[in-house]
C-alpha positions in Angstrom: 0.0 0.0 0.0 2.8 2.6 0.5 4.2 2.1 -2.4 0.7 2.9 -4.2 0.8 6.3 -1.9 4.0 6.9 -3.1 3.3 6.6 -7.0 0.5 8.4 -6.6 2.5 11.2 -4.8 4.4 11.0 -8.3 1.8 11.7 -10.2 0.3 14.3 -8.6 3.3 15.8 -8.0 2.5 19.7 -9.8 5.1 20.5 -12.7 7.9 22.9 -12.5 7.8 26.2 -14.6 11.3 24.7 -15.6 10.4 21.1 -17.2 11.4 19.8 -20.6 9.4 18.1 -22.7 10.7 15.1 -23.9 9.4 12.9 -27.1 11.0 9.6 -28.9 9.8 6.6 -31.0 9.4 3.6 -29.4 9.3 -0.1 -30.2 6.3 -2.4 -30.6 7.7 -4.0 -27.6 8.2 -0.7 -25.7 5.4 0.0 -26.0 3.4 -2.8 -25.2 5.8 -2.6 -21.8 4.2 0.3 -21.8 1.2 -0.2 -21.6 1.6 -3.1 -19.4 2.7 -0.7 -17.0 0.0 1.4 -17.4 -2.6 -1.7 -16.3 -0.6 -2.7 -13.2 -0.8 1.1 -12.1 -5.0 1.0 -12.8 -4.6 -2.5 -11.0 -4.0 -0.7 -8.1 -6.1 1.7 -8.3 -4.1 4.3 -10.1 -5.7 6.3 -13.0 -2.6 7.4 -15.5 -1.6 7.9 -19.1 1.3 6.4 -20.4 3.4 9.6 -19.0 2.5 8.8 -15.9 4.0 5.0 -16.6 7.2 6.8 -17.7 7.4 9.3 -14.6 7.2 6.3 -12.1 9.9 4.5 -14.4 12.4 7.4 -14.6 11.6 8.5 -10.5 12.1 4.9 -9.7 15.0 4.2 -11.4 18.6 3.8 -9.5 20.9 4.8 -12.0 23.9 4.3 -9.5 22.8 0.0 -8.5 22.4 0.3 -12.7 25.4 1.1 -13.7 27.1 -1.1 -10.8 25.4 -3.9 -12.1 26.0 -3.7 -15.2 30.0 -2.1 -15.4 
């Protein structure tokens, strides 16, 4: 459950003045990942769009255990 709170605390969360908008082709499979991710968030009980699959994604995302695990 706190882990729901906390996604939906991400997409709440109110935009800066000084975002970027960011836009790129994906894959079939992409975005079928997607999309996936999209129904595990209305699964539990989050409504989103599939920017709100890729905000979780980046805001979850340990970039430091990443690179660790795979230098």
């Amino acid at each position: 459950m706190k882990n729901s709170q906390n996604i939906k605390k991400l997409i709440n969360h109110p935009r800066s003045i000084n975002s970027n908008v960011v836009g790129f082709r994906v894959s079939t499979e992409e975005m079928d990942k997607l999309k996936d991710t999209q129904k595990a968030l209305r699964n539990i009980g989050i409504k989103g769009n599939i920017t709100n699959a890729l905000r979780v994604m980046v805001s979850t995302f340990d970039l430091h255990m990443w690179t660790k695990a795979t230098l």
